[in-house]
C-alpha positions in Angstrom: -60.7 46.2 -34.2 -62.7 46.1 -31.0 -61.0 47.2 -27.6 -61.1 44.1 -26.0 -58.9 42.1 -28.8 -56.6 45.2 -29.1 -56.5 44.6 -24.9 -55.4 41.2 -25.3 -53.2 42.0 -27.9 -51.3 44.2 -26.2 -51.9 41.8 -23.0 -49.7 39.3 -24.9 -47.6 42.2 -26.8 -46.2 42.9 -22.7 -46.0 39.6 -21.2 -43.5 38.6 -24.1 -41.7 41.8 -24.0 -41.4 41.2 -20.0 -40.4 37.2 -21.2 -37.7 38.4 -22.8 -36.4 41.1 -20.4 -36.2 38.3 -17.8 -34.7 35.6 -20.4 -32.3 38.2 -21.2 -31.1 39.6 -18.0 -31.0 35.8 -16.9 -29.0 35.1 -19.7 -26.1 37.8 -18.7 -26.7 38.2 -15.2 -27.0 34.1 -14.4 -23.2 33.3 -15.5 -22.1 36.0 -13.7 -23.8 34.5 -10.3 -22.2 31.3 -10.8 -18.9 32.5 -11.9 -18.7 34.2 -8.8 -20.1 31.4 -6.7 -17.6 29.1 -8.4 -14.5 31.6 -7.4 -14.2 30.2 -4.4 -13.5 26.9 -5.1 -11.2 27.1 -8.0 -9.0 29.0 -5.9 -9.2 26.3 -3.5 -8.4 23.8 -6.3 -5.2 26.1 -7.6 -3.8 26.9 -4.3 -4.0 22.9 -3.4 -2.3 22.0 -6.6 0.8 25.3 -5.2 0.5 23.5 -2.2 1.0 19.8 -3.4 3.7 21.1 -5.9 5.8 23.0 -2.8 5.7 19.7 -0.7 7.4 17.9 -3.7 9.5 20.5 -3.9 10.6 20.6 -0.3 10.6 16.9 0.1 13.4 17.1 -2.8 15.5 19.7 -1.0 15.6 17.4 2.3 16.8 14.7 0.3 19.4 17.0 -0.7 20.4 18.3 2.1 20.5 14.5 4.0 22.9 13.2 0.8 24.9 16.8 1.4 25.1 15.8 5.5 26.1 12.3 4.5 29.1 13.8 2.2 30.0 16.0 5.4 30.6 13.2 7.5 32.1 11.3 5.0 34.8 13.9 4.0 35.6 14.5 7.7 37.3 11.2 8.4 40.3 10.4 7.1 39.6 7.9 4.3 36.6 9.8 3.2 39.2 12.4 2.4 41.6 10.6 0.8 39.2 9.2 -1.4 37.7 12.2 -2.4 41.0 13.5 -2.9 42.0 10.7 -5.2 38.8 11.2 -6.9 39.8 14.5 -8.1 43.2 13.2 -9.7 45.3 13.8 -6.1 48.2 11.3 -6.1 50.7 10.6 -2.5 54.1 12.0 -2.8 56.4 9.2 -4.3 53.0 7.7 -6.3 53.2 7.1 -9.8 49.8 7.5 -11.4 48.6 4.4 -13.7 47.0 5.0 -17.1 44.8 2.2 -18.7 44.2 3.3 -22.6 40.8 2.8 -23.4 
């Protein structure tokens, strides 16, 4: 074999070992760079969905808490009490209660 085909030879013998060094490193360093590029913006995406969950959440609560003001004011007049008394079974003295059988 003459030197100048065993130069190429070993010419192309290194540029495909060097190919597949790069393809290689490419291969696990390339996920890797856009896994961490990407980090970013899922985090973004998972604390808007925390955030959009919590303003349901709180949106609930002031429901709540205006039905639970409502109920205040209502028990602190007189016929809001005496309904809510007669609600729970209360009867006036000299009442006789009235039961309908079903």
């Amino acid at each position: 074999m003459s030197n100048r085909l065993r130069s190429r030879r070993s010419g192309r013998v290194a540029r495909r070992l060097l190919l597949l060094v790069v393809v290689l490193a490419a291969g696990g360093v390339l996920p890797m760079l856009v896994a961490r590029a990407a980090r970013p913006y899922m985090e973004a995406a998972r604390i808007q969905r925390r955030n959009a969950k919590l303003s349901g959440l709180i949106a609930a609560e002031e429901r709540r808490h205006q039905e639970l003001r409502k109920a205040v004011a209502r028990f602190g007049t007189a016929d809001g009490m005496e309904l809510e008394a007669r609600r729970m079974g209360y009867l006036r003295e000299g009442e006789m209660p009235l039961l309908i059988p079903r």
